[in-house]
C-alpha positions, 0 to 999 in steps of 0.5 A: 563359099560355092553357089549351088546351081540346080540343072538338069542332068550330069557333068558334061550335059549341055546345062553344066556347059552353060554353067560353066560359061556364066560362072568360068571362075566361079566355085559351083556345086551341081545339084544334078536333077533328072527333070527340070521340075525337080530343077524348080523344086531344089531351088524352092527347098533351098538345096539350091541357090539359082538353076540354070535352064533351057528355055528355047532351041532354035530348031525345036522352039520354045520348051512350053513346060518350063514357061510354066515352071517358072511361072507356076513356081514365083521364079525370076529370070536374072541372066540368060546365055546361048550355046551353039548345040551340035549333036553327036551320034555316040556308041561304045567303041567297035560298034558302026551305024549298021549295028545300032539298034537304039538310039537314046537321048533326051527328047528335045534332042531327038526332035532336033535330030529328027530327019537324021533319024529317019534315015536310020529307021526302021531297023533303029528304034528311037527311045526318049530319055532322061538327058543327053549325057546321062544316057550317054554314060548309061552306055558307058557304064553298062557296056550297053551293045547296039545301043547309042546316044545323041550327045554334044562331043564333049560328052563322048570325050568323058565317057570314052565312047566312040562318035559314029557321026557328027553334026546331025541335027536338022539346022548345023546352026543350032542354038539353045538359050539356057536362062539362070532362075532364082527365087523372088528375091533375086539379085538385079543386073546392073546393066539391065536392058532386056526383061521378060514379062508375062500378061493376060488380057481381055477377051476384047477386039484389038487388045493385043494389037493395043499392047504392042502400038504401046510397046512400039511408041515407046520404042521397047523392042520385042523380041519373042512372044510366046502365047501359052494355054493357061492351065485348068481355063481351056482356050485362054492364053497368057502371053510371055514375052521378051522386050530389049530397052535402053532407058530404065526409067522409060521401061519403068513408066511403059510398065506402069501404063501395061499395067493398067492396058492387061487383065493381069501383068507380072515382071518374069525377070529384068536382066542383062541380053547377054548375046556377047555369052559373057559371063554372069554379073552375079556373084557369090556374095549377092547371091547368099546375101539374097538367099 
């Protein structure tokens, strides 16, 4: 029995790369989107188990529009793993810099490749698409002249393209967090020290200043906050955070006192911090028993 694991893009994309650093020895089944909504929507239709996807690039920041997909759509964040993002300028073979027209990749990878890129126009034109890889075998399949792609290595190696260059990105040390979601009813991690919480507050003086003295005297450890506009109520913002804890009985009771300091609380997903990128705790059997 295969879990189905919904990502956006194809085989050799960075997503199916992470996939295959959570689950090395486990049978998965790809359910290839070209958008990450589309990532949301197979889980929620069932055609999913669990997806897999970026949340934030260290060069870029955090990618707001999937903050809300997993908000909007009830999912839970159950395992997390960083990939170190290296970026490829790739072209069929015999073509050089000098005779790219286009360059092609998805958009964040652009904006991680943006100073690169500078140099290379005005006679290249840059063109947002839907994936790294996919825009890579495009080129491939169609044998498209003048036209490259911003790709990890891995995926000029599957499709037989020439690299022209190497390392672009802005930062050499660049690295993006990819997060497994799931619907409400997740399996938990058994070791779990790190959560991801989302909260509102009143419009009052102090009041985020209050929640983080809270997180601080009981020594919750925050490692990201993120404000985000919350959708069709202009100038209001929800906070999403990610806080490291040693004690689950402690985080437990610090949740019940936040619960009653915000305007509203909701427990995005209590996982494992898994910066060793080992692979997932979860397993086929929880998994399906779950779902």
């Amino acid at each position: 029995m295969s879990i189905k694991i919904a990502i956006q893009g194809i085989e050799s994309s960075f997503h199916d790369l992470a996939v295959q650093k959570l689950f090395p020895n486990t049978e998965v089944e790809l359910i290839k989107c070209d958008s990450f909504e589309k990532v949301t929507q197979s889980i929620a239709s069932l055609e999913a188990d669990i997806g897999v996807i970026a949340l934030e690039n260290s060069i870029a920041g955090s990618i707001l529009p999937n903050y809300h997909l997993i908000d909007s759509g009830g999912f839970k964040i159950i395992d997390e793993v960083f990939l170190t993002i290296d970026m490829y300028l790739m072209a069929l073979e015999g073509e050089t810099i000098h005779t790219i027209e286009e360059v092609h990749s998805h958009p964040v990878a652009l904006q991680q490749c943006k100073d690169y890129l500078m140099r290379l126009q005005p006679h290249c034109k840059v063109i947002e698409g839907k994936d790294t890889a996919s825009e890579a075998h495009r080129i491939a399949t169609n044998n498209l002249k003048g036209v490259a792609a911003i790709a990890g290595k891995q995926v000029a190696e599957r499709f037989g393209l020439t690299i022209l260059d190497s390392n672009i990105q802005k930062i050499k040390e660049n690295k993006t967090r990819f997060v497994v979601i799931g619907r409400d009813a997740t399996p938990s991690a058994t070791e779990a020290n790190k959560a991801s919480l989302k909260f509102v507050l009143d419009h009052e003086v102090g009041s985020l200043s209050k929640v983080l003295q809270l997180l601080s005297t009981f020594d919750i450890n925050l490692t990201k906050i993120q404000s985000i506009p919350i959708l069709g109520t202009p100038w209001e913002y929800a906070f999403f955070v990610d806080v490291l804890f040693e004690d689950q009985a402690l985080f437990d009771q610090v949740i019940e006192v936040l619960g009653k300091a915000v305007k509203e609380l909701k427990i995005i997903g209590v996982y494992t911090h898994n910066v060793e990128n080992a692979p997932s705790t979860l397993n086929r059997i929880a998994i399906h028993e779950k779902y």
